[in-house]
Structures are given as C-alpha cells and as structure tokens.
C-alpha positions in Angstrom: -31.2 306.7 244.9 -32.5 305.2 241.7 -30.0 307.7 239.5 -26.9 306.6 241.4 -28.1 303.0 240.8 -28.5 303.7 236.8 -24.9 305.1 236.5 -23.5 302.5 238.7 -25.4 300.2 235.9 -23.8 302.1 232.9 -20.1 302.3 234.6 -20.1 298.4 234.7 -21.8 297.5 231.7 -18.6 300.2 230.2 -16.1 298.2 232.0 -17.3 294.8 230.8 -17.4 295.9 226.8 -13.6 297.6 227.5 -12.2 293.9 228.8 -14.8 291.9 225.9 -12.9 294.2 222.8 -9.4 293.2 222.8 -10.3 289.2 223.1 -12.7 289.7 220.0 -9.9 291.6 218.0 -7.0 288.4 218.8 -9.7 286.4 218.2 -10.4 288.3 214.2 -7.1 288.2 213.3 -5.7 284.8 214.1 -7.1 283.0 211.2 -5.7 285.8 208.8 -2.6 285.2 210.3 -2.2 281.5 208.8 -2.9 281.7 205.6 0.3 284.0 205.3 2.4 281.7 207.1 1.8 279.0 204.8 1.7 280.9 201.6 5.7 282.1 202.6 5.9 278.5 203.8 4.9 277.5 200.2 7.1 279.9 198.4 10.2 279.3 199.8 9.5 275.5 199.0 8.4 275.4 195.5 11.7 274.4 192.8 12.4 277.7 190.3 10.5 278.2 187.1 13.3 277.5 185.2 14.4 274.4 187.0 10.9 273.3 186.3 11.1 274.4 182.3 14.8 272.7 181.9 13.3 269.2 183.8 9.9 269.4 181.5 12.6 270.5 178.2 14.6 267.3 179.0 11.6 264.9 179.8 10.0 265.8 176.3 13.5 265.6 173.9 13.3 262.1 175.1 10.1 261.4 173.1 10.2 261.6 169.8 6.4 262.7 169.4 6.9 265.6 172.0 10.6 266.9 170.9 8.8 270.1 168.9 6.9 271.1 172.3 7.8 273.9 173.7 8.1 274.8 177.8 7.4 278.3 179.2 7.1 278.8 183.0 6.3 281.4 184.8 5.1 281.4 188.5 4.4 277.6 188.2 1.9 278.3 185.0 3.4 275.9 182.2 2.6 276.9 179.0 3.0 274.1 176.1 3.2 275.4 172.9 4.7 273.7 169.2 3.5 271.1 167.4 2.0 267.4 167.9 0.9 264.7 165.4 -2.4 264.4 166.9 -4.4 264.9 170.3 -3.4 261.7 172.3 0.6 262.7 172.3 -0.5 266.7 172.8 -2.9 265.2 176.1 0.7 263.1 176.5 2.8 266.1 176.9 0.0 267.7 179.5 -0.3 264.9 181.3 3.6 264.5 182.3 3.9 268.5 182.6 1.5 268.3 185.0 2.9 266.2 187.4 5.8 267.3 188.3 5.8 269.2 191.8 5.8 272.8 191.9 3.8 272.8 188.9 0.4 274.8 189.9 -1.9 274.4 186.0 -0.5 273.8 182.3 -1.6 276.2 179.3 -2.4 274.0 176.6 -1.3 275.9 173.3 -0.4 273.2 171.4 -1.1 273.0 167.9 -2.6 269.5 166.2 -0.8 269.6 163.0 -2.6 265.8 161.9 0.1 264.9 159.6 0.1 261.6 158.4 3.9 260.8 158.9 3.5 261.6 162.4 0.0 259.7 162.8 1.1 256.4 160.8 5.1 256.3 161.8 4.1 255.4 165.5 2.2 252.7 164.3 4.1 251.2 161.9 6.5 251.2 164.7 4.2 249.6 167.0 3.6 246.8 164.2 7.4 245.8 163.7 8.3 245.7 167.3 5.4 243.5 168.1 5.9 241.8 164.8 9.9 241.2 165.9 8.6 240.2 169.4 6.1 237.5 167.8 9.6 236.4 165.2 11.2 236.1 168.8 8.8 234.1 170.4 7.9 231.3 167.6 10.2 228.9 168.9 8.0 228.9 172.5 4.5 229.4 170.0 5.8 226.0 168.6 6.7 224.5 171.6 3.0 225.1 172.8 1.5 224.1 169.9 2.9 220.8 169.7 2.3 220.4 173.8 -1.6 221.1 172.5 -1.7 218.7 169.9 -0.1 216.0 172.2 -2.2 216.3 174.9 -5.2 216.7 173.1 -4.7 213.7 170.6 -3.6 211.6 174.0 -7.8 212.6 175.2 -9.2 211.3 172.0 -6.9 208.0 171.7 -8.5 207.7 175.0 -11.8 208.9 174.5 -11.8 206.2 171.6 -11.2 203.2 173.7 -15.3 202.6 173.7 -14.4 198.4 175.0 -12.3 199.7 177.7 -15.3 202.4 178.9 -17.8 199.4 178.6 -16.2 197.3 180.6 -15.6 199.9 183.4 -18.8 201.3 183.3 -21.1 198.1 182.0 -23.6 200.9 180.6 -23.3 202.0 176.9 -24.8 205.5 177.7 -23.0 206.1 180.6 -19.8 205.1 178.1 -20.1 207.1 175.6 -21.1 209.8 178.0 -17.3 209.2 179.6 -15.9 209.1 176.7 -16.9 212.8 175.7 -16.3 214.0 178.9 -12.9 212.5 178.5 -12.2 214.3 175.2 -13.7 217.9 176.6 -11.0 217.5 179.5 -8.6 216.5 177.7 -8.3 219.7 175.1 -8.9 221.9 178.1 -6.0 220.5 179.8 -4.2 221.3 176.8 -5.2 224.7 175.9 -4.5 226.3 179.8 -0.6 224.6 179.3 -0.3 226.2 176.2 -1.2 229.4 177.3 0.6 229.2 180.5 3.6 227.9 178.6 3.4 231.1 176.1 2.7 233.3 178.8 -0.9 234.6 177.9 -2.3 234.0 181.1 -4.5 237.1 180.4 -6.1 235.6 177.3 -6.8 232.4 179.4 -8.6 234.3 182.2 -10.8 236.2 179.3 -11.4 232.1 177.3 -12.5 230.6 181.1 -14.6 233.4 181.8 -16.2 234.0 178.3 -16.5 230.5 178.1 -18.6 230.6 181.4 -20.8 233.1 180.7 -21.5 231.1 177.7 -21.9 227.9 179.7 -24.6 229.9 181.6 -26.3 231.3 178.7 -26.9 227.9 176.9 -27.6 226.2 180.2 -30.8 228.1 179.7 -31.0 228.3 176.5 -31.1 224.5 176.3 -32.2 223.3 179.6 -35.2 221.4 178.4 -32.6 219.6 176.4 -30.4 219.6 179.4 -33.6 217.7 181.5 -34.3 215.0 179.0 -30.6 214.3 178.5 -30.4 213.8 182.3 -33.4 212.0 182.3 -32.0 209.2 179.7 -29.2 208.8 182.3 -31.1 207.8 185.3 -33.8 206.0 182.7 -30.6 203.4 181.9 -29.5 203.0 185.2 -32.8 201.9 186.6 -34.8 200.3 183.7 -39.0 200.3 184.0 -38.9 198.6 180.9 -37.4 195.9 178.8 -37.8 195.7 175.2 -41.3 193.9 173.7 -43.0 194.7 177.0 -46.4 195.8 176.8 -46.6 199.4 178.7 -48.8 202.2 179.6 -47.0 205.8 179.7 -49.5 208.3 180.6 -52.0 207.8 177.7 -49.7 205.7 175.3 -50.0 202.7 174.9 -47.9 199.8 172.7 -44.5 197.3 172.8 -41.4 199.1 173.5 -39.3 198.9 170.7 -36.1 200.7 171.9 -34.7 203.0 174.8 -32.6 205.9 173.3 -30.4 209.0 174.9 -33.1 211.2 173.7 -36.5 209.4 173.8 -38.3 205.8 174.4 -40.1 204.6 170.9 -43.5 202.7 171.0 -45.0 200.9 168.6 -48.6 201.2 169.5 -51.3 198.1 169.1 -51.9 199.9 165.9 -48.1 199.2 164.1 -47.4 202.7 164.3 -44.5 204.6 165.9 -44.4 206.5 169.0 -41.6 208.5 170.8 -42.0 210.0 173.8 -39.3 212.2 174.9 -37.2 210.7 178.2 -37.4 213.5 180.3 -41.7 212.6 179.9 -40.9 209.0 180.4 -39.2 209.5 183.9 -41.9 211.7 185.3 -44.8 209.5 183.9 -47.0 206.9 185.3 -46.2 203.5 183.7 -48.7 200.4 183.5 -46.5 197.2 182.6 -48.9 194.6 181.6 -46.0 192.4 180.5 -44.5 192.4 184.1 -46.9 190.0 185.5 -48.1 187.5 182.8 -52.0 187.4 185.0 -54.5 189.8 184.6 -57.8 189.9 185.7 -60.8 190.9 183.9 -64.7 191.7 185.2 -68.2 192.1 183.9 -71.1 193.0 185.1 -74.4 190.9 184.1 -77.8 191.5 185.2 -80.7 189.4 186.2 -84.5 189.7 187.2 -85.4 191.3 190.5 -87.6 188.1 191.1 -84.5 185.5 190.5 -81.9 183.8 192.8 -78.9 186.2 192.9 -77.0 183.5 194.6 -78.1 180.9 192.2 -76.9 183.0 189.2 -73.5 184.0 190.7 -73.0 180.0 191.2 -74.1 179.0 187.8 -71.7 182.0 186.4 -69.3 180.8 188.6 -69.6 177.0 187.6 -69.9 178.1 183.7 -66.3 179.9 183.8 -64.1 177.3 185.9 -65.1 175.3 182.6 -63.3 177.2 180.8 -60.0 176.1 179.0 -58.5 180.0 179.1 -59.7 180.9 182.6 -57.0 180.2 185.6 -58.1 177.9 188.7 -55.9 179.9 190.9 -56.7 182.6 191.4 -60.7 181.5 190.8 -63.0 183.2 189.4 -65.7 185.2 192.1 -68.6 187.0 191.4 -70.9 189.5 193.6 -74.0 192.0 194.0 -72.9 195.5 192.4 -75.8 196.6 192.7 -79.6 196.0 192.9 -81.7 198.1 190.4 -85.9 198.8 190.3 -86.5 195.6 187.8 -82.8 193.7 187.8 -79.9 192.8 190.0 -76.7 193.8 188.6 -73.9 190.6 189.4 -69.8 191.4 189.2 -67.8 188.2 187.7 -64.1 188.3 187.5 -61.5 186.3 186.4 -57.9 186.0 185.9 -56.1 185.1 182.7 -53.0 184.1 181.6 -51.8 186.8 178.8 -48.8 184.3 177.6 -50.9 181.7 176.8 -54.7 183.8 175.8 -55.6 187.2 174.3 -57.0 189.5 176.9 -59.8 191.2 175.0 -60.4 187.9 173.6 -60.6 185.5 176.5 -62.8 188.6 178.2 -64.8 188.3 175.7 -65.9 184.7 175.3 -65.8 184.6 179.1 -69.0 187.1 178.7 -70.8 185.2 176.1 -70.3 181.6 177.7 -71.8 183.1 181.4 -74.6 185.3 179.6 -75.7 181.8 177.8 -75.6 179.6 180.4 -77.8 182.6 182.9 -80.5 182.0 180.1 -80.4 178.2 179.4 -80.6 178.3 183.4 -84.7 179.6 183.5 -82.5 182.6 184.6 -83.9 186.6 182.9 -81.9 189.0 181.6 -83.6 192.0 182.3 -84.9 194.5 179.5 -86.1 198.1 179.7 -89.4 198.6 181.2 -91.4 201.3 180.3 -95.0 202.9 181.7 -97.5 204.3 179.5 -100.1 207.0 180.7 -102.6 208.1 178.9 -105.1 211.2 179.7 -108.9 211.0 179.6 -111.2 207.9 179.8 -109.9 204.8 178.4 -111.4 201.2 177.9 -108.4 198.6 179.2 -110.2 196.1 177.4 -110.0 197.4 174.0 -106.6 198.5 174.5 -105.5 195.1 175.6 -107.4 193.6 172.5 -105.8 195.9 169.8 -102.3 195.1 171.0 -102.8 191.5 171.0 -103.9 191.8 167.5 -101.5 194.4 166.3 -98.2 192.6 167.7 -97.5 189.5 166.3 -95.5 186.9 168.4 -91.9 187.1 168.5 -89.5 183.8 168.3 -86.3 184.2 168.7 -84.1 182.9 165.7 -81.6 179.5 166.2 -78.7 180.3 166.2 -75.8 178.4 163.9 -73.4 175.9 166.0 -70.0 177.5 165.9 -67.6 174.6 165.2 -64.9 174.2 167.9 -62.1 175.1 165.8 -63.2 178.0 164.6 -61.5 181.0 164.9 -64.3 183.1 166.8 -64.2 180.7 170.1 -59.8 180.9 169.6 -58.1 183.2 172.7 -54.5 182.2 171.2 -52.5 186.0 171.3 -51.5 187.9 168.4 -47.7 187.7 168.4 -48.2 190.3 165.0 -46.8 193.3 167.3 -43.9 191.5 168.9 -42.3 190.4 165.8 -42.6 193.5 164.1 -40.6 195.0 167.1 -38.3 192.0 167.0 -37.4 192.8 163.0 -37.2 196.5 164.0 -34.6 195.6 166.8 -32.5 193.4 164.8 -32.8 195.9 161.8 -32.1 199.4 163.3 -28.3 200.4 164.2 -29.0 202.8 166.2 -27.7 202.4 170.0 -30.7 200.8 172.3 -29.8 201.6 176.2 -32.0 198.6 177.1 -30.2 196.1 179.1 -31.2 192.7 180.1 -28.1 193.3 183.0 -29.1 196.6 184.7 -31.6 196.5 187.5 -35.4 196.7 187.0 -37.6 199.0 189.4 
C-alpha cells in the first residue's frame, strides 16, 4: 500500500513539471524577441550613410571656417577629418554633425592647424560688422543722447528752483532734500528712455540690478550715516530746541548755537564747541532750562538738636521772602530732612526767575542770607562732636585744668560790611554765552534747520 502511494506521488509530481516547462520556455524567449523587432524596426528607418555625408558636405561648404572638413559615414559613425583654425569651429563642426538624425557618434579627426589668418579673419570680421552696425545706428545713439540731456537738464532746472521748494515744503532741509531727490529721478528717467529708445533693454536690466546690489551694499556700509541723516529729518520737523536755549543732552550741557543735517553744535558754559551727532540728539534725554524761565533751587541747613525746628524754618522762611531775587509765587517752603544724633537737618527751597537772576548766583546768596539770620537768631549751627576715651586711671580734674590753660579763647573775627552795590551781593545773569552764540549765528553761513515756524515738542 505505501509503494503504490509513492509512485502515484512521483507520476503526478512528473505530470505537473511536463505542463510547468513549456510556459517557462515562452516565457524565456519573449523578451529576446523585442529587441530584434525594434533593431529591424530601426534599420529600415534610419536615412543612408551617404544621404547623411552629402547633407553634413552641404551644411559645412556653407561656413567658411568648416569648408576644409571632411565627412565620412559609415553605419551612422561620422568621421570629421581636414583642417580647422582653432578648437571652437572644430567643436562647431561636431556639434552640427551630431545632430542630425540617423547620426549614432562623430569621430573627431580633425586637425587644429592654429593659423593666424584663420584665428584673426573671424574677428576682424566680427569688428566691422558690429562697427557698420554701430555707423548704422548713430542717428538713433544721437537721438537718445539728446532725449538724455533734455530730460536730465529739465530735473536740475527743477531741482534748482530752491524758492519754489521752500515755499511748498516751509522746511529748508526737507527742500533741499526734494530737490536732490528731484535731480536723482530725473537722470533716471532719462537714462531707462535712452536705453529703451536704442534698444539696450539688456544693458538696462544689468544698470537697475547692479545698481541695486550696490544700493544694498552701501545701505550697510553707511547705515550709521543713513540713521543720523534720518534723524536730522524728524529733528527739523519737530524741534526740542530753539537757538540760545540753554539744554541738557545726556551729559552736555551749553546754548545751542545751530541745528545742522548732520549734528546739533553746543557751546558749553565754558565758550567752547560741542557737536553731538543727530542721530544722538533724537534718542537722548534733553533738560531745557530755557523752556520755563522758573527754576527752583534747595538747601539743606542744620540746627542744634535742643533748638525750635519750627522756629528756624520760619525765620529762614521770613529771611528769603525778603529777598529782591526770590519769587513770591511760588513761595519759598522749608521742612525736616532729617533729624541727626546732635543737629536737625532743615530743607529750604525757592524759586527764581533765570531772566531776571543767575541761578548759581541767586542760590547762593539765598544760602548765606538764611545761614546768617539762623545765627543772629540765638539759633546753633551744629559742629562735629567728638568723644575721647582714655585707658587707665585718670584725674578729670587735672584734665579739665590743663585744657583750660592750654586752649586760649576763641573770638570770632568782624566781618567787613559788603557795600550794596557790590558785585558779590549782584544775581544779574551773564548774557557772555548768549552773545557769543548770537555773533556765531549771524557770522556762520552755513544752513541752520532751526525754525522759529515749525512746532516745538
């Protein structure tokens, strides 16, 4: 039973590879079978050798720096052989033969024979027909030309009307600034209608894009420049300043003398010059003590621990609403700043008219005359106290008795009367600065953007 099962296994397993074997073989030779069909298909398609040599022959006597190449074909091979002036018209002549259809590779046996007729002919030939197309074209070179110099001296007659750009514009910055911007148009204008008149539409799209890369590369080359410039702009459109003020920019300080496109000048309370860049000036913080002609000033005076605060700030008070330079309104006040181990520190202020009194001055006296009138008051200005200790036994007595014979008594000097008109108890300003800016202003040329017109922040 188990043989006739094994040779029933082997008879199938024979009649299953017997119907497998054809199928594989179809399948083996099909893709052999193409290749053939389109190679004949190919063959019978592709134009004769010699129709290819005659077409390549004719194609070449047509150019004078290919008529001694030579064309052999054979199977679709082309073969180039002769004599060229130099590479580029022997990779000329390979080029066009290979193009052609029916052409399967090109044999390149030329020979480079480098002469120098055939190398400096072409261009010399080059050079008189571009030179007889330039001859051609002067009449249309002229014609642009003159369309340039038209427009362009149109921009500047333009550009030059600096009344008619001040009146528009009210601003002399802002005019001028117009009036170049006027002129740079103006030439641009005319140099894209000449070239579009003369047809060199390429060479204006290599001018506007050179010229923007270069507009990029000195946007950043000069942007600092570029900031400040900007800066002076918005600087005479909204003024902070007007000229002889008395300002405060950062850490400078002086009179303004003059406000131009590239910087603001100081002259400090010195006499000397200052200039601070515009594109600093905008950003800065700026103290006008010319805007509002008060100012207050303070000072701090002390007085015994064992003495009437109150009393003193009253008397203080009382001593500088007698004076000529200090204003009644605002009043003076006065307060407690502090209170110390041996001394109460007193606050007075005060406000002062700077058109009519010297600050520093008028500060000034205003100390002394309070400070005076504390003391003729019974009132104690408080002086440094000190404590001595000493180490070991010591007899108080002695002590006490040596320094009263050692220190002699101490009277204060008189003092001389200062006359009234002198020029010590004076507050009247010092108009120096101002009129050394004043002969600087009316001296210089040079273009001031400070206008009494614009607005004021």
């Amino acid at each position: 039973m188990l043989l006739m099962t094994r040779r029933l296994i082997h008879l199938l397993a024979g009649l299953c590879l017997m119907a497998a074997v054809p199928a594989l073989q179809s399948h083996a030779q099909a893709p052999a079978e193409q290749p053939a069909a389109q190679i004949v298909q190919t063959a019978s398609d592709a134009p004769d050798d010699a129709a290819i040599e005659s077409r390549i022959s004719a194609i070449f006597s047509e150019i004078d720096s290919l008529k001694s190449v030579e064309v052999d074909v054979r199977e679709g091979v082309v073969t180039l052989s002769g004599g060229v002036s130099n590479s580029a018209a022997a990779t000329r002549a390979i080029d066009i033969a290979g193009r052609l259809v029916g052409v399967v590779t090109v044999e390149d046996k030329i020979d480079r024979t480098l002469d120098i007729e055939g190398n400096v002919s072409p261009i010399v030939d080059t050079l008189n027909s571009r030179l007889k197309s330039y001859y051609r074209a002067l009449p249309l070179l002229g014609l642009g030309l003159a369309l340039f110099v038209i427009i362009s001296l149109v921009g500047h007659l333009l550009a030059s009307w600096m009344w008619l750009w001040r009146r528009l514009l009210r601003n002399v910055f802002l005019a001028e600034l117009v009036s170049q911007a006027v002129r740079v148009i103006a030439i641009s204008i005319a140099l894209v209608l000449a070239l579009s008149l003369v047809g060199a539409t390429a060479l204006m799209g290599t001018l506007l894009g050179g010229i923007g890369v270069l507009g990029i590369a000195v946007g950043f080359a000069v942007r600092d420049s570029l900031e400040n410039y900007i800066s002076s702009i918005m600087l005479s459109l909204r003024q902070p300043f007007r000229a002889n003020e008395h300002v405060v920019i950062d850490e400078h300080e002086g009179k303004v003398v003059r406000l131009t496109s590239r910087a603001t000048v100081l002259m400090t309370l010195d006499g000397n010059h200052l200039r601070i860049p515009n594109a600093l000036v905008f950003k800065a913080v700026i103290l006008n003590y010319s805007r509002n002609p008060e100012r207050r000033f303070e000072f701090d005076l002390g007085v015994d621990a064992e003495d009437d605060p109150v009393a003193a700030m009253k008397l203080g008070l009382d001593t500088l609403d007698t004076l000529p330079y200090v204003l009644k309104q605002p009043g003076a006040t006065a307060f407690i700043q502090t209170v110390g181990d041996s001394n109460i520190l007193l606050r007075f202020q005060g406000w002062v008219d700077q058109d009519q009194s010297d600050f520093n001055k008028a500060r000034g006296l205003a100390i002394s005359a309070t400070k005076d009138a504390l003391e003729t008051g019974g009132f104690t200005l408080p002086e440094p106290i000190y404590r001595l200790r000493f180490d070991g036994s010591v007899d108080p007595d002695r002590i006490a008795k040596h320094l009263g014979a050692a220190l002699p008594e101490r009277h204060k000097p008189e003092r001389p009367a200062v006359p009234a008109g002198s020029d010590a108890l004076s507050v009247t300003p010092d108009d120096h600065i101002e009129k050394k800016v004043d002969e600087e202003r009316a001296e210089t040329k040079e273009t001031d953007l400070l206008d009494s017109d614009r607005p004021v922040e």
